[in-house]
N, C-alpha and C positions, 0 to 999 in steps of 0.2 A: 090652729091644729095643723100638722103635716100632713101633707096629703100622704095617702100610703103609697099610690103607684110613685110619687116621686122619691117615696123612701125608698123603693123597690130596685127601681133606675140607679141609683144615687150609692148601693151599698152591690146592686152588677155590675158597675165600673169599677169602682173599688177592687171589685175581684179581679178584672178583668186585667185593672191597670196594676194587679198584686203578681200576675201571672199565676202557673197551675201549683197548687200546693204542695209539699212534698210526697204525700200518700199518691200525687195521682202523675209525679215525676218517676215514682220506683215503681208503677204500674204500668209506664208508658216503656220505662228502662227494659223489664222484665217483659213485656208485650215481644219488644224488638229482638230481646235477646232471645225469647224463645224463637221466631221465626228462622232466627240467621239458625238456632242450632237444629230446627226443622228441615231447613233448606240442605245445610251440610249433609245433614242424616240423607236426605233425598240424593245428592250426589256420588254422598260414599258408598249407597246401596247400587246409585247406577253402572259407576263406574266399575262395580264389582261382578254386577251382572255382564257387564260389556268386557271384563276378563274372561267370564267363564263361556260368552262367547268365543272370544280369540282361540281358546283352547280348545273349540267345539268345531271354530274352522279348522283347526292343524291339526287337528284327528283324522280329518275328511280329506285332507290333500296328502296327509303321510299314506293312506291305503290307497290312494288313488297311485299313489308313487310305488309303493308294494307291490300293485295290480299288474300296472305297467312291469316292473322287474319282470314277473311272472312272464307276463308276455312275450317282453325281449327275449327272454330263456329260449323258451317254444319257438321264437322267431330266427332266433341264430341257430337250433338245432334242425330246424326244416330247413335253413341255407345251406347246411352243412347233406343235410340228405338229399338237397336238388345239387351237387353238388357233386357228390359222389355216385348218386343214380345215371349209367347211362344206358343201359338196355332197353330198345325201343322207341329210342327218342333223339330226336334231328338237334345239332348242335346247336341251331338257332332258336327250338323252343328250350334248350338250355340255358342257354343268352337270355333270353326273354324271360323266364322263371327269376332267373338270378337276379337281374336286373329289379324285377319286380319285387322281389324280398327285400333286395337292399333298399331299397324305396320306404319300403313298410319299417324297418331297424331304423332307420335315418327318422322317420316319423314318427315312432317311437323314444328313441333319446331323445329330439327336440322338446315333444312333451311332456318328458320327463325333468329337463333342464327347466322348462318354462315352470314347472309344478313346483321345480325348487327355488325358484325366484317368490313365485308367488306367496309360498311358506313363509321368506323371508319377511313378505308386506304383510304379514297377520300383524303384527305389532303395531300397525297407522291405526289410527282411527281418523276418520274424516267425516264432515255433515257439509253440504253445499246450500245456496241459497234455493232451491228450487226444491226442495226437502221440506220448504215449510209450508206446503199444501199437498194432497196426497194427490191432486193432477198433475203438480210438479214435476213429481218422482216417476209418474207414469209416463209422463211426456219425453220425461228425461231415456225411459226405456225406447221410445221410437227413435227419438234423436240419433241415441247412440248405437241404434242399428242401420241409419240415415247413412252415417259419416264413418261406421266403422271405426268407430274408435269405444275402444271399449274398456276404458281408464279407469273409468269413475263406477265400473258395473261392482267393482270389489266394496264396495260401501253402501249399496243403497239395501243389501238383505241386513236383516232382523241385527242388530249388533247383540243381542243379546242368546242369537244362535237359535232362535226358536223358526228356524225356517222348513217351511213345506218340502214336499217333495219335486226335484228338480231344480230347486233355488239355488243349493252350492253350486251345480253346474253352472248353471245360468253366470250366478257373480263372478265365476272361474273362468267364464269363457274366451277370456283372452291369453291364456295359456294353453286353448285347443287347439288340433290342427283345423285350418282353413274351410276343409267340408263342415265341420264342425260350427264354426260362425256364420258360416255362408246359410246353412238352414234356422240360424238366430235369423240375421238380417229378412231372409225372405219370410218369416213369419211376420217379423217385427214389423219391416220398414213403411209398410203401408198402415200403420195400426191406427188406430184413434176411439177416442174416447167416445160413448154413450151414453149420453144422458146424466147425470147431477148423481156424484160419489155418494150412498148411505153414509152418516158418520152415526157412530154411535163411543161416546167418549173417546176413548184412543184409539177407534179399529175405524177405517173405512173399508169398505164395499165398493168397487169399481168397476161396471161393463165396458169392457173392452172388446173392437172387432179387428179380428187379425187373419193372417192369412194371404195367399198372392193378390186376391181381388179384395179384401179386407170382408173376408164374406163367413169368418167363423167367429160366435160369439164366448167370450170366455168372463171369468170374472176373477175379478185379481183382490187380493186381500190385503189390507195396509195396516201399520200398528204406529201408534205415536210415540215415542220414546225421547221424551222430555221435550225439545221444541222440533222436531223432525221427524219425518214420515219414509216408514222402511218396510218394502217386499215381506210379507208371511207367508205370502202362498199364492201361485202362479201355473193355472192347467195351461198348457197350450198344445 
């Protein structure tokens, strides 16, 4: 009589050495093919959201450029009236008015020229390696107040444009004038991180201490968008 575990053994190799059957070939085919057409669908949706950001950043730098016109306007017409004003006033605080208008028009077109450069760079999209942890991204914000270089600060808000208040500034700010960064830097540059980021799926939670003595506590908000970690929202 055959044993049965050896029948058992003897007709699993069988299978084994037959490989997987057809039913379980057009199950593995269909498995695959659905994920790849999952994955795609995941893409096409990001990539769509990461437009309707782009056009959510060039909305924000078009009024910023707007704002500024406006300004220049009122700027060149007060040069024009310290200018022509001279009753009661020494020709040197003249000079000195003048001087200082021109100063403010000159500071004015620069960042207006800088805004339109920057409009230009809505169409990059960029993720760095240091994106792929939400202390990365945070670190990256000290750094880049460290070194004054403020390259990379266009990429690290929401790509999907879901950013807090103050964030477009923030990403912007190397298209500001110098007072302008000089108050990033001395928030920034001493900053550091507190204690282990909250995650909770795509969002982290980060305490951060910023400030000249790093002596004000704030909390910065993170969102995961696909393999990388970007600014929602940032009190300072």
């Amino acid at each position: 009589m055959i044993n049965p575990f050896l029948l058992v053994l003897f007709i699993s190799m069988i299978a084994v050495s037959c490989g997987p059957t057809e039913e379980e070939i057009k199950e593995r085919e269909a498995f695959v093919a659905d994920s790849i057409k999952r994955i795609n669908e995941e893409i096409r949706i990001h990539n769509e959201k990461i437009e309707v950001g782009k056009q959510l950043r060039q909305n924000w730098i078009k009024n910023m450029i707007e704002e500024i016109d406006t300004e220049l306007r009122h700027a060149n017409n007060r040069l024009k009236e310290i200018d022509d004003f001279v009753i009661g006033r020494s020709l040197s605080t003249k000079k000195r008015q003048l001087r200082e208008q021109r100063e403010t028009i000159s500071t004015l077109k620069t960042t207006k020229a800088n805004l339109q450069t920057e409009l230009a760079k809505t169409n990059l999209f960029k993720s760095f390696d240091f994106q792929c942890t939400p202390e990365g991204t945070i670190n990256y914000l000290f750094e880049a107040a460290k070194s004054n270089d403020f390259s990379k600060l266009r990429h690290i808000g929401d790509p999907y444009g879901e950013l807090g208040e103050g964030l477009y500034e923030l990403t912007t700010i190397e298209a500001f004038p110098s007072e302008v960064q000089n108050e990033f830097v001395n928030i920034l540059s001493e900053g550091r991180i507190m204690g282990e980021p909250i995650i909770n799926q795509d969002t982290a939670v980060i305490e951060i201490a910023v400030g000249y003595n790093s002596d004000r506590l704030n909390k910065v908000k993170l969102i995961k968008r696909r393999k990388h970690w970007y600014l929602l929202s940032l009190v300072m």
